[in-house]
N, C-alpha and C positions, 0 to 999 in steps of 0.2 A: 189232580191227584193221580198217581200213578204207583197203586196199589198192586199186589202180587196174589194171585190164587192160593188160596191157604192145601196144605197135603194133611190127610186126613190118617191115622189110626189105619193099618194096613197099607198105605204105601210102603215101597223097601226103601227109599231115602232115609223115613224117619226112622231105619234099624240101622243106618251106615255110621259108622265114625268121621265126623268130615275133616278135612285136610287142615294142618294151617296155609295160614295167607303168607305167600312170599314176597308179594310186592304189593304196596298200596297205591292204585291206579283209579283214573275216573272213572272207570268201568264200577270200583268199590264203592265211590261216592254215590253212584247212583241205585246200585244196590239196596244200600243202609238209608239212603231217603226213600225210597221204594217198601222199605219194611219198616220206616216209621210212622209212613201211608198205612200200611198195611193191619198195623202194629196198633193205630188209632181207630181206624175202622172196624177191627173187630172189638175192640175195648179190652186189650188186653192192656198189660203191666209189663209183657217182653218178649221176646220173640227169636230165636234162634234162627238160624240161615236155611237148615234144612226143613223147616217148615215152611220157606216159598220154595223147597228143592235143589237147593243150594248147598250143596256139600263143604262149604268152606267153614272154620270155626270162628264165627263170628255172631255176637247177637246185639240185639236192642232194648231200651227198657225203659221205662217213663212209668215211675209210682205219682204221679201227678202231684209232686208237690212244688209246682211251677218254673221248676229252670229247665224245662224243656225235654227232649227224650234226647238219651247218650245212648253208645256204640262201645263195645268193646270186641276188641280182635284180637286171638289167639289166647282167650280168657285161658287161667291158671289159678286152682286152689294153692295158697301157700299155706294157710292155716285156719284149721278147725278147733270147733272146742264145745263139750256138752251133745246132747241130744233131746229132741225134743219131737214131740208128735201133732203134726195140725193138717189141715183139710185143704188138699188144692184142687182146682183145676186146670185144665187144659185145651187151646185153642184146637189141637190137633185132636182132643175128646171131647167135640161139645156136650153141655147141658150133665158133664159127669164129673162128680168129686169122691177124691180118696183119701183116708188118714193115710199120711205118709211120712217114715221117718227120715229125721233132717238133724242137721251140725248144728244146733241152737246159734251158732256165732263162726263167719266166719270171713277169710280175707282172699281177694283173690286178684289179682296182677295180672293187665294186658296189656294192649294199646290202643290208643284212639286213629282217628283217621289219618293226622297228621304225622302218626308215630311215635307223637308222645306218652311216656308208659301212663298207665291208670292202675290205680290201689283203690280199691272198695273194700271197706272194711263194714261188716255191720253185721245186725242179728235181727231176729221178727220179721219183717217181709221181704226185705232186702236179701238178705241170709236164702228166706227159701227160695226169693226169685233165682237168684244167684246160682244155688246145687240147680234147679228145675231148668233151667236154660242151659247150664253145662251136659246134663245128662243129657239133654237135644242133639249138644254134639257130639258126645260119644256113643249116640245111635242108644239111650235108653228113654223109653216114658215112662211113664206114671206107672203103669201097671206091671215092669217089671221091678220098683220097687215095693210092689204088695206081696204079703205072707200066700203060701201058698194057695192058701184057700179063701182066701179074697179075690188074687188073683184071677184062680180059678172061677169065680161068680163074676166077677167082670168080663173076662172072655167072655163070659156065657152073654151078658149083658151088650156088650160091645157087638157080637154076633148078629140079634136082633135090632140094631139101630141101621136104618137108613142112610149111611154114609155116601159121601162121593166115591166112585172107585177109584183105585188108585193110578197116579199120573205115571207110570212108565219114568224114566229117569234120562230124560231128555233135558237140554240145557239149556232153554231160550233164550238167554242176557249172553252168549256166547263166552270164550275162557272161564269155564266149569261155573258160570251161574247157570241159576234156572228161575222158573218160578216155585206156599201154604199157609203154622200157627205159632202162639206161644205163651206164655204162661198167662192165664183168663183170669179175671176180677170175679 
């Protein structure tokens, strides 16, 4: 197994917008099995790039309904619809859940490994995993979608938790990978 260090709540990675991918090389393949490792090992449902410190926009996802864990690179909302409020957590916030509002339904367009586009269309877990892993890479969590005074009680919350300190933004897998989390069961 060849697992990645999960970045925890207070690293600066997981505030950055990550890049898209320009070219799909083995360096990616090994990446995306590296955070399906990763991805299994903490029991999560998906996991963004910058959660092992990986500034690239790419994530992974496996709701375990047996075909295995997918990949999507350079993910894109193309369509929303509805709203809806439900309770997630986060790899990069363990042992913590927020009511968080979400697009009840929605579609979004990338590619897979080999370049071929991917369409996800869905709503209910799909849907939230879907925003919760995007916001990964546009450098937001969970708690910058709480009201402000939620917010505010979670910082406060997040403060006294025992975290890892954060990794510096070093890039161990060399051409801007690195080694963190992503959307928790």
């Amino acid at each position: 197994m060849s697992s990645y260090p999960l970045r925890y709540f207070g690293d600066p990675v997981l505030k950055q917008r990550a890049r898209e991918v320009e070219e799909l090389t083995g360096d990616l393949q090994t990446l995306v099995h590296g955070m399906y490792d990763t991805m299994d090992l903490e029991e999560g449902i998906g996991l963004a790039a910058p959660q092992v410190g990986v500034r690239k926009r790419i994530f992974t996802y496996d709701l375990h309904e047996g075909d295995g864990p997918h990949v999507v690179i350079n993910p894109e909302i193309v369509v929303t619809d509805g709203e809806i409020i439900s309770e997630e957590g986060c790899l990069s916030i363990p042992d913590m859940r927020f009511e968080v509002v979400r697009h009840e339904r929605i579609t979004v367009r990338g590619i897979d490994l080999d370049g071929n586009e991917v369409v996800l269309e869905g709503d209910d877990l799909l849907a939230r995993m879907l925003q919760h892993e995007i916001d990964h890479l546009d450098g937001l969590l969970l708690v910058d979608r709480l009201d402000p005074d939620a917010r505010k009680d979670a910082l406060r919350e997040l403060r006294m938790l025992d975290l890892p300190e954060p990794s510096g933004l070093g890039s161990g897998l060399g051409s801007g990978l690195g080694t963190g989390a992503g959307f928790g069961r």
